[in-house]
PASEBA-1860 file (N, C-alpha, C; in nm, 3 decimals):
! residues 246
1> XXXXXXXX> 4.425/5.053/18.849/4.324/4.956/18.805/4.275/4.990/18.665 ~ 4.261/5.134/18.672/4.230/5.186/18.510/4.295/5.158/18.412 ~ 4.439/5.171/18.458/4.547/5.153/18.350/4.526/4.985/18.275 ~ 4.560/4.923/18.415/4.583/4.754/18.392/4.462/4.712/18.326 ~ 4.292/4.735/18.303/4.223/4.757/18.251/4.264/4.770/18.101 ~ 4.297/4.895/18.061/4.318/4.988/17.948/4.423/4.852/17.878 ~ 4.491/4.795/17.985/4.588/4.739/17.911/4.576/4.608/17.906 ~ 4.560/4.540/17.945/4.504/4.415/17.933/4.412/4.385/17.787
9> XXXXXXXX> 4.319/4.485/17.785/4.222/4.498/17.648/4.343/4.540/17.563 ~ 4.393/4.614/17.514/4.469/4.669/17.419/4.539/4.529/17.380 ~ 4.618/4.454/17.496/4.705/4.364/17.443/4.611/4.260/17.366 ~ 4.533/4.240/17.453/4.448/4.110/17.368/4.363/4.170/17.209 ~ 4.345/4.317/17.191/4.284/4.362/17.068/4.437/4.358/16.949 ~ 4.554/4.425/17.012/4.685/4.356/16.950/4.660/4.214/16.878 ~ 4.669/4.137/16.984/4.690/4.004/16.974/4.626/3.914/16.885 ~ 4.468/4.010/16.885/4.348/3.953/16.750/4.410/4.002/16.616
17> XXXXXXXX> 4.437/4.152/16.646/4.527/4.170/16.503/4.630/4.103/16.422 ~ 4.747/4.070/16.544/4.865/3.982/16.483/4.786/3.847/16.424 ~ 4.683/3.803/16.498/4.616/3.647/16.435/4.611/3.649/16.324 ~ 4.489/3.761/16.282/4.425/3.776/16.166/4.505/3.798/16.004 ~ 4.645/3.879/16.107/4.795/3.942/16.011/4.807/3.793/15.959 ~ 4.864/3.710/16.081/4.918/3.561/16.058/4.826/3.523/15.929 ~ 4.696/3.507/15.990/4.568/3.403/15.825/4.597/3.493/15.756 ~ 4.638/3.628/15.710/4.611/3.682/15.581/4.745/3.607/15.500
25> XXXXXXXX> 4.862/3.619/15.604/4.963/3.621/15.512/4.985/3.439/15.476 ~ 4.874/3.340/15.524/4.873/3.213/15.523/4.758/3.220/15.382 ~ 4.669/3.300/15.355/4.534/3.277/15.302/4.555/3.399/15.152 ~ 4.637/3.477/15.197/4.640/3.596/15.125/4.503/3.687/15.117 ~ 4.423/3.704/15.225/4.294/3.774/15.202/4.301/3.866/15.261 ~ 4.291/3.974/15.163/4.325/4.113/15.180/4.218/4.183/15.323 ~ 4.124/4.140/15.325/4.025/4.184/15.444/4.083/4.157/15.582 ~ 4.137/4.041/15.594/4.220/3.982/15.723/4.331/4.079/15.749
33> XXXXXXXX> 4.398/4.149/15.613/4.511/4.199/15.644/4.488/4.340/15.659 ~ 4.364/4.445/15.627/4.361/4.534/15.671/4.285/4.546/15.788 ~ 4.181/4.475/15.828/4.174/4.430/16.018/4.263/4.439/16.073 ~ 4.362/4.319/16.067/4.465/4.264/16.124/4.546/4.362/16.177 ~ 4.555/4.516/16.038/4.644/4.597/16.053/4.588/4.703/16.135 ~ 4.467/4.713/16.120/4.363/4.802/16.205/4.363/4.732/16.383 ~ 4.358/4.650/16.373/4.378/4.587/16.546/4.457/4.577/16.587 ~ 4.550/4.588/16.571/4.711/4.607/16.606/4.786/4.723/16.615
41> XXXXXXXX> 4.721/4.815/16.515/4.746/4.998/16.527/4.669/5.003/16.650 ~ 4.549/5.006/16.704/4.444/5.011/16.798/4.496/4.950/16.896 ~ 4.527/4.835/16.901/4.591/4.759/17.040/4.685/4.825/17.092 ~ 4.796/4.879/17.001/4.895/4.935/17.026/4.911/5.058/17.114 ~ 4.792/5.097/17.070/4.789/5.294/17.106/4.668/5.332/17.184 ~ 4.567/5.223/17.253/4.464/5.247/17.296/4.555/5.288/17.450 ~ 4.621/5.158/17.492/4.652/5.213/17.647/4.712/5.318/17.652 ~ 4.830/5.346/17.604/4.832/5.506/17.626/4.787/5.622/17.677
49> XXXXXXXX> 4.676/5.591/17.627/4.530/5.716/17.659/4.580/5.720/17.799 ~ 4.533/5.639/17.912/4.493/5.621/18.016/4.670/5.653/18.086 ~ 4.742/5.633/18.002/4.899/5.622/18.034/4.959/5.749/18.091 ~ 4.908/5.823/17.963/4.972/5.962/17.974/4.813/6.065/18.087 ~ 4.757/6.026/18.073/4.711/6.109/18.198/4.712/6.014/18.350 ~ 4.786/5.908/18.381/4.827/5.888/18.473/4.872/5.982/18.586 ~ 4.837/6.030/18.691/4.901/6.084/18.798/5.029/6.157/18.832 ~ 5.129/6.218/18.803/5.248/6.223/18.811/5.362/6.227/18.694
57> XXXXXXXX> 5.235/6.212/18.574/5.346/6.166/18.458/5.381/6.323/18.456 ~ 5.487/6.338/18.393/5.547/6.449/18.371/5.499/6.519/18.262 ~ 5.509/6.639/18.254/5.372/6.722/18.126/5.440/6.676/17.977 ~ 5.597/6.675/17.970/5.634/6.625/17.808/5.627/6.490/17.782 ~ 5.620/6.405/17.889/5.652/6.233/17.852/5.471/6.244/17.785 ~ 5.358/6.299/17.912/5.221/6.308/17.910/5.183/6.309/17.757 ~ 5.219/6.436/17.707/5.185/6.496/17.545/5.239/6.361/17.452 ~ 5.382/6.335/17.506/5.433/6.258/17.353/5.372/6.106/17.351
65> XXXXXXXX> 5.320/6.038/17.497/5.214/5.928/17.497/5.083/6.002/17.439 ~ 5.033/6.104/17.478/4.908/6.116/17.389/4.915/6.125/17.219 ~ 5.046/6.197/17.178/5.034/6.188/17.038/5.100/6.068/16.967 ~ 5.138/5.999/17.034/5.151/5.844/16.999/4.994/5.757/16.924 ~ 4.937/5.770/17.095/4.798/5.737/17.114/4.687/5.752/16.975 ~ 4.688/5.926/16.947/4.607/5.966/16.924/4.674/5.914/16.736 ~ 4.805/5.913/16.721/4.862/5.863/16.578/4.796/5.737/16.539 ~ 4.841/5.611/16.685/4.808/5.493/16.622/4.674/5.500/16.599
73> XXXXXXXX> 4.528/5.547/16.674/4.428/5.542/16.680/4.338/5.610/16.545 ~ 4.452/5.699/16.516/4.370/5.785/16.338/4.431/5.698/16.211 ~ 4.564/5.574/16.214/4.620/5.507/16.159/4.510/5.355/16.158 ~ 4.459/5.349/16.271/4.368/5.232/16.271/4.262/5.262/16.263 ~ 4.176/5.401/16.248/4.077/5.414/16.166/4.057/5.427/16.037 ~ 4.158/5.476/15.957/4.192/5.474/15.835/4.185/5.310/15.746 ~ 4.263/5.254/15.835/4.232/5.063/15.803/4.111/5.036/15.808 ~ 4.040/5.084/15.920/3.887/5.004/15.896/3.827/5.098/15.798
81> XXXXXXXX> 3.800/5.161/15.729/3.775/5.238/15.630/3.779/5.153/15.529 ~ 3.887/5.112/15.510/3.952/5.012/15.377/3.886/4.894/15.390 ~ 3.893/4.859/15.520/3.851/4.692/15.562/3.673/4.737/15.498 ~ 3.578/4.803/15.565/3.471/4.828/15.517/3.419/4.816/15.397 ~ 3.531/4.876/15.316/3.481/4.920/15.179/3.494/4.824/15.108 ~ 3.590/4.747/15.107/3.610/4.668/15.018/3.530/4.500/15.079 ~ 3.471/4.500/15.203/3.417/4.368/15.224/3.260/4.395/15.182 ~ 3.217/4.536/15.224/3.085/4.564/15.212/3.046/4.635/15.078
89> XXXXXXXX> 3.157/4.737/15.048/3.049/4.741/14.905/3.163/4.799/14.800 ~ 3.250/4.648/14.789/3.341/4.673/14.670/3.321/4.746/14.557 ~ 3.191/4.729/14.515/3.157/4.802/14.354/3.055/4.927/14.401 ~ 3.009/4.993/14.503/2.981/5.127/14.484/3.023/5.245/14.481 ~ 2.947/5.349/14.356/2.989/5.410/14.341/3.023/5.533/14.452 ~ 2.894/5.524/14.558/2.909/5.589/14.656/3.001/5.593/14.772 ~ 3.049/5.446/14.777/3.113/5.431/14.883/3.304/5.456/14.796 ~ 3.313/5.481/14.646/3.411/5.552/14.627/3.472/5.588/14.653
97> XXXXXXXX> 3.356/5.714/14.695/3.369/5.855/14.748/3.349/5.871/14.890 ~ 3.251/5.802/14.937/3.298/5.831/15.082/3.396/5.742/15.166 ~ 3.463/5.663/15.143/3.579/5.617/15.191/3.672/5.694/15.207 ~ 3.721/5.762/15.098/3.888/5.799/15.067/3.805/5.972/15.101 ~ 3.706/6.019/15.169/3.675/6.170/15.211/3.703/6.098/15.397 ~ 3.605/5.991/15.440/3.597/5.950/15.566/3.758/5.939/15.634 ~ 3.850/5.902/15.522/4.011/5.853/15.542/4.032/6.018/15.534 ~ 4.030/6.155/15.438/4.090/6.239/15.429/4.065/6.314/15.605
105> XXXXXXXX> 3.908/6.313/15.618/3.853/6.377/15.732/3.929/6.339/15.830 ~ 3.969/6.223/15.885/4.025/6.152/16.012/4.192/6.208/16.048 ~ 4.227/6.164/15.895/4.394/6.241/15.925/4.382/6.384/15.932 ~ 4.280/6.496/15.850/4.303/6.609/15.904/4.299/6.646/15.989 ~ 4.172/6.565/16.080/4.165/6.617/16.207/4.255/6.590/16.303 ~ 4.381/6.455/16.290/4.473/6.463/16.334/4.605/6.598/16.273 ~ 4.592/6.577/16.188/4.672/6.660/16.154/4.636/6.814/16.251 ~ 4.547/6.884/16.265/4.517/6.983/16.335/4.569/6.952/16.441
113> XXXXXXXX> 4.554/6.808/16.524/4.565/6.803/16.668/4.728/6.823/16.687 ~ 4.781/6.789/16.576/4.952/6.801/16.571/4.961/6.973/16.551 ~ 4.884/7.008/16.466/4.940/7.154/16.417/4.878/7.250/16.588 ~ 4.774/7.236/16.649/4.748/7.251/16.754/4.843/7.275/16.873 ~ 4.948/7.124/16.859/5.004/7.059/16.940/4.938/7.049/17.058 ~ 4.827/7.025/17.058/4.727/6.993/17.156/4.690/6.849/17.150 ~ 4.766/6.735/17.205/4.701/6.552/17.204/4.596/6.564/17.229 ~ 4.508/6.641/17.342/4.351/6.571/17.365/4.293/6.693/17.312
121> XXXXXXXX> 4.214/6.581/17.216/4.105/6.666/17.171/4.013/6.709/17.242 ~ 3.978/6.944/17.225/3.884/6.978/17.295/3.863/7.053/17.186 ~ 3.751/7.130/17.225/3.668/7.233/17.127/3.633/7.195/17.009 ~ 3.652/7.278/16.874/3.580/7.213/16.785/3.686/7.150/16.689 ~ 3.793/7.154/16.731/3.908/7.063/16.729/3.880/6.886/16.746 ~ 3.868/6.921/16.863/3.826/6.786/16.902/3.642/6.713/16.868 ~ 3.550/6.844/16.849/3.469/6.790/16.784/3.452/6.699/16.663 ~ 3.598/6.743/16.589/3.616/6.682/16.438/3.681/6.536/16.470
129> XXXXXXXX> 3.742/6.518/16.578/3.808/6.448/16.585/3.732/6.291/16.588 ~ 3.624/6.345/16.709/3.536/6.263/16.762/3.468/6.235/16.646 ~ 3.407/6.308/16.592/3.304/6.278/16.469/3.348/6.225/16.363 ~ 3.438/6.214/16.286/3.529/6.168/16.169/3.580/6.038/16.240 ~ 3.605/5.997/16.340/3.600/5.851/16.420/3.520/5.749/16.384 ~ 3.360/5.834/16.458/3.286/5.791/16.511/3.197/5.752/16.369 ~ 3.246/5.830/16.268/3.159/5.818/16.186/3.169/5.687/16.058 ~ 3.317/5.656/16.083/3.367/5.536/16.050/3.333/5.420/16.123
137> XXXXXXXX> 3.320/5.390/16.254/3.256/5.281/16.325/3.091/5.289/16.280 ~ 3.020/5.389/16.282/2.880/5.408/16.268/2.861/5.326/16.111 ~ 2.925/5.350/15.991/2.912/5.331/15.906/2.929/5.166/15.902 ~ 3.055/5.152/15.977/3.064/4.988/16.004/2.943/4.904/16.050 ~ 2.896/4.919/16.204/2.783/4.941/16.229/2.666/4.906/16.121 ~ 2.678/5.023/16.054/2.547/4.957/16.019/2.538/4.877/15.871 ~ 2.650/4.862/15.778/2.691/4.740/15.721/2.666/4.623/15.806 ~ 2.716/4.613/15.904/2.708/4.454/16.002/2.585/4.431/16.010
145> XXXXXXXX> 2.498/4.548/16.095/2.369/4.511/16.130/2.300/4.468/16.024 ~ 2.274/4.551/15.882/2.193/4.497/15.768/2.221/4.369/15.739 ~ 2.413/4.323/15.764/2.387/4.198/15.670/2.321/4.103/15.798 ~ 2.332/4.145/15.903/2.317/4.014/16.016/2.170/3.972/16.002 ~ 2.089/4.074/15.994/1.915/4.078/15.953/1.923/3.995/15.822 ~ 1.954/4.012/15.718/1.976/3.969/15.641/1.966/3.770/15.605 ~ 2.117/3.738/15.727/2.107/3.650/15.760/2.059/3.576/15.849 ~ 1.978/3.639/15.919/1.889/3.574/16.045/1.778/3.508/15.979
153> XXXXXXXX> 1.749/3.598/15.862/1.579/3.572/15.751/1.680/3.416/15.684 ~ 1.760/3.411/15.665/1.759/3.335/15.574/1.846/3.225/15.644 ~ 1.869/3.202/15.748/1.932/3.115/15.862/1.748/3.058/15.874 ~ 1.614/3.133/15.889/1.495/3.053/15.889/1.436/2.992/15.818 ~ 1.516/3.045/15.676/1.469/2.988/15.563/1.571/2.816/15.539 ~ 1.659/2.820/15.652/1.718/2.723/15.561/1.860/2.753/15.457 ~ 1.892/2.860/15.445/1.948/2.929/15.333/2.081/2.963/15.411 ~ 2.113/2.979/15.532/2.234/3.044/15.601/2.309/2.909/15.707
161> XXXXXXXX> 2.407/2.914/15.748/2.453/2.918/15.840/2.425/2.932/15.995 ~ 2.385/2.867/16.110/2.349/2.975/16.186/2.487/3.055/16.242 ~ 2.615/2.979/16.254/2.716/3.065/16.295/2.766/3.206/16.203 ~ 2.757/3.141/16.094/2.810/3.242/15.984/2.674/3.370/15.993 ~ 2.568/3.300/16.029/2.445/3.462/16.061/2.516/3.543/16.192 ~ 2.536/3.477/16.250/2.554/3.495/16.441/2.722/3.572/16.397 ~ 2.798/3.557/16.330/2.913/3.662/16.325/2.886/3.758/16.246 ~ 2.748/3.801/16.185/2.752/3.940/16.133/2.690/4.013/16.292
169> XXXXXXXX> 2.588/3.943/16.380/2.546/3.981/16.519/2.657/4.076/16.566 ~ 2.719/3.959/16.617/2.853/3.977/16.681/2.960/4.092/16.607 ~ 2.944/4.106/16.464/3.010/4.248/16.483/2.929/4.335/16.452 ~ 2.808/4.321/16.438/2.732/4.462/16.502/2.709/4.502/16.651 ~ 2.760/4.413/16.728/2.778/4.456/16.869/2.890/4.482/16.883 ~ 3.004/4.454/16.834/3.103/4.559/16.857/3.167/4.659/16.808 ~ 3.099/4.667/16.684/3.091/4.798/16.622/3.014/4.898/16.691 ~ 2.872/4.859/16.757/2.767/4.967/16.766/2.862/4.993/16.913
177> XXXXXXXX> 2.894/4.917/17.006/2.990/4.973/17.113/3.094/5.037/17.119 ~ 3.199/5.055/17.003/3.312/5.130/16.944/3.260/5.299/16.950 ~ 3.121/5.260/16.824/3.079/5.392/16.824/3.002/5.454/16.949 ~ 2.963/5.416/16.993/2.894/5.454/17.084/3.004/5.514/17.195 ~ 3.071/5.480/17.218/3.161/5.512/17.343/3.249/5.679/17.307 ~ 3.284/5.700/17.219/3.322/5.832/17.169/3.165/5.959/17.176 ~ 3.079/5.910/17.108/2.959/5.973/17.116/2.909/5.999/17.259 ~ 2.958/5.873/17.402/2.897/5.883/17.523/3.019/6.005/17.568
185> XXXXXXXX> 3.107/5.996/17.509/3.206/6.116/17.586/3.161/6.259/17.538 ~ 3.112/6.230/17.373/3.066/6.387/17.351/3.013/6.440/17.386 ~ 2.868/6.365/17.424/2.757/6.373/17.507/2.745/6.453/17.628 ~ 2.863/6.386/17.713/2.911/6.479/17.901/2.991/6.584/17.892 ~ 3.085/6.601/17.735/3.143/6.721/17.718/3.021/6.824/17.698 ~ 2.955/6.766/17.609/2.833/6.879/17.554/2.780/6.974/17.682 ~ 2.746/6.865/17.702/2.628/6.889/17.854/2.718/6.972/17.996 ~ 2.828/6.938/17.971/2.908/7.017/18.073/2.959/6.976/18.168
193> XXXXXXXX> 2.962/6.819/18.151/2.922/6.711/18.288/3.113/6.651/18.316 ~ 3.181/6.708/18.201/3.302/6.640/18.179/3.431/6.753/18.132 ~ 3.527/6.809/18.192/3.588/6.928/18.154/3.703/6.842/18.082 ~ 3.801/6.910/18.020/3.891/6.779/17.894/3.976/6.803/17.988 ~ 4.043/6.701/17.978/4.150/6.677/18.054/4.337/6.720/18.012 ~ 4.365/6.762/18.126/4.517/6.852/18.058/4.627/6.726/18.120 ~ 4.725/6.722/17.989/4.823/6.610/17.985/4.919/6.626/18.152 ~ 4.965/6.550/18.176/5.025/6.570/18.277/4.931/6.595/18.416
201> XXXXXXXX> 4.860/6.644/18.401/4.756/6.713/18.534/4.739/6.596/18.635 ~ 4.688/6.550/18.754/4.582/6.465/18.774/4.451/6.473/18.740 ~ 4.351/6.340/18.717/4.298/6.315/18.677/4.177/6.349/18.783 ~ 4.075/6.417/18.670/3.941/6.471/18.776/3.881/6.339/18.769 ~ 3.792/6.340/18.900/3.700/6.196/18.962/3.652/6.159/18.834 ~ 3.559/6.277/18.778/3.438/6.233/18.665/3.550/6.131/18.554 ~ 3.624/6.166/18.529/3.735/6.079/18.390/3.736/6.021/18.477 ~ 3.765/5.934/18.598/3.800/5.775/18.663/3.657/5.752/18.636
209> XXXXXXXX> 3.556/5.793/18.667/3.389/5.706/18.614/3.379/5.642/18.515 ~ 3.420/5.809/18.382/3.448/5.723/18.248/3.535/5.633/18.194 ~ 3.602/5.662/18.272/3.726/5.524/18.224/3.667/5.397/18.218 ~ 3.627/5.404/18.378/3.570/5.291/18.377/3.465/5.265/18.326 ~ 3.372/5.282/18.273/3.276/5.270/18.167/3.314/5.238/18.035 ~ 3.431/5.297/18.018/3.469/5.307/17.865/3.570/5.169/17.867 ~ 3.615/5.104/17.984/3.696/5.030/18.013/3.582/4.851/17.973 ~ 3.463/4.908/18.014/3.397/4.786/17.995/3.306/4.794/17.857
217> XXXXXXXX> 3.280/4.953/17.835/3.240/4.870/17.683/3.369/4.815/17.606 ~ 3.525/4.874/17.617/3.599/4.829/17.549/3.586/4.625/17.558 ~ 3.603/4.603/17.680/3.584/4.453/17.699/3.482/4.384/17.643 ~ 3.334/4.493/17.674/3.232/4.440/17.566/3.249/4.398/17.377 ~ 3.341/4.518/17.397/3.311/4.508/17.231/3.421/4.462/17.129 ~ 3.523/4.379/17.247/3.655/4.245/17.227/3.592/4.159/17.195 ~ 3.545/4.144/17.353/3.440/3.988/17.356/3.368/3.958/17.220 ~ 3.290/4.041/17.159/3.209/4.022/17.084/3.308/3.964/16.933
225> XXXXXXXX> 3.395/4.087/16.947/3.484/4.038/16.833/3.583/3.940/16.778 ~ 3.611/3.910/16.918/3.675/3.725/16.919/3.609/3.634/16.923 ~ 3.456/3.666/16.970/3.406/3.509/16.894/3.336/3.493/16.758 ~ 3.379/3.647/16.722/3.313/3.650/16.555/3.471/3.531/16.504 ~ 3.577/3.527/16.545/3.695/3.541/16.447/3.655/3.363/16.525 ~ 3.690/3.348/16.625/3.743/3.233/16.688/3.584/3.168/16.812 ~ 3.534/3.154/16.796/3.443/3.060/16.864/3.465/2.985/16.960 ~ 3.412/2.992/17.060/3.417/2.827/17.149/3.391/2.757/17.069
233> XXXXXXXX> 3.410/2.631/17.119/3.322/2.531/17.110/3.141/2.507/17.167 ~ 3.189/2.570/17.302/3.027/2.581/17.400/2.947/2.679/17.317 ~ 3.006/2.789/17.255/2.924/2.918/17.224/2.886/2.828/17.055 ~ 2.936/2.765/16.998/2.874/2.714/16.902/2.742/2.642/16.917 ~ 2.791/2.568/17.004/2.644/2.474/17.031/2.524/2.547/17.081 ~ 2.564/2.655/17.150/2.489/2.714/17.192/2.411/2.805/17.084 ~ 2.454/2.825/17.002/2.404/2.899/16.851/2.347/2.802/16.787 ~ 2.420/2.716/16.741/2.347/2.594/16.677/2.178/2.533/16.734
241> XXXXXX> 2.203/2.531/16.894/2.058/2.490/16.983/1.964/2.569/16.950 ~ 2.007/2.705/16.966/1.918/2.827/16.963/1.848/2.816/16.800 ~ 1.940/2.821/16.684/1.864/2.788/16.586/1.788/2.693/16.496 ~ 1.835/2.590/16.607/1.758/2.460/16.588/1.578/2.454/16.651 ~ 1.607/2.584/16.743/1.435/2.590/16.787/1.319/2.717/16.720 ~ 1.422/2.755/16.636/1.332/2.863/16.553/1.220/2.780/16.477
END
């Protein structure tokens, strides 16, 4: 159930990627195409996770699905890095510099996990791992949130959109759920509540809890992101009503 979970989301976060691939290479807009390329590395390599510590898998198939996993997943953080920088703050000088350090941090810490040859990140191995992630969604995060405030003030003024306010919302909810879900695992490692899990092994109870937890913010934080890209129809009106009574 975990798996089909794990995978079901992955295909459909794929599937937003290939879209977005499709409008870039229809529109030529470079933002579509490093998403596009970022959701599709991610779609690709999220199920895995759940793959290779499956039950029975054998300890070498186990490792070479996790370092698949753990490749596409430091390959599609690196994209949103790019996607960030250049939608949110093309001309600073700060964000320069912390882009192309946030991109160096992420591959080293893969790189360790290879030189390691250890796929799941533990110790302070895996502390880097988690944090140089997490710290790229966080940053996303809170780009979204400022501009969405931003546009909520000025969706009252008359001055916005209400949909075009309501998709900076929408990806600050699935940004702040991205990050958050790495940080909720650090959290039970910290505390002691969660031992790391060895490739091949079966899987201790506590990881089937988190799965499933991590299984529904993943769904949470799809949801959110397909109706930033693609909308109902119902969820429009329903935005539109809502800001018609402010």
């Amino acid at each position: 159930m975990r798996l089909v979970l794990f995978v079901s989301v992955s295909l459909l976060v794929a599937s937003l990627g290939l879209r977005l691939l499709q409008s870039s290479l229809r529109t030529g807009a470079r933002p579509e195409l490093w998403l596009g390329l970022g959701f599709t590395c991610a779609g690709a390599s999220a199920w895995l996770i759940p793959l290779a510590a499956s039950e029975g898998m054998p300890e070498a198939t186990a490792r070479a699905l996790a370092f698949a996993a753990q490749s596409g997943l430091s390959l599609a953080i690196a994209l949103l890095v790019r996607f960030t920088w250049i939608v949110f703050r093309p001309a600073s000088r700060v964000a320069r510099w912390l882009a192309p350090a946030l991109i160096a941090a992420n591959l080293a810490s893969f790189a360790g996990l290879v030189a390691s040859g250890t796929p799941v990140p533990t110790g302070r191995l895996g502390l880097a791992v988690i944090l140089s992630r997490t710290a790229v969604m966080l940053w996303l995060f809170v780009e979204s949130a400022r501009y969405a405030r931003g546009m909520r003030r000025r969706v009252r003024l008359g001055l916005a959109e209400p949909m075009v306010a309501n998709r900076f919302t929408l990806w600050a909810i699935w940004t702040g759920a991205l990050a958050c879900i790495p940080l909720f695992v650090l959290a039970l490692r910290v505390l002691g509540l969660l031992a790391a899990p060895v490739a091949g092994q079966p899987l201790a109870a506590e990881w089937r809890a988190v799965f499933a937890m991590l299984g529904a913010g993943l769904a949470v934080a799809f949801g959110a992101c397909w109706l930033a890209f693609y909308p109902t129809a119902r969820y429009r009106r329903w935005i539109e009503t809502r800001a018609a009574t402010i």
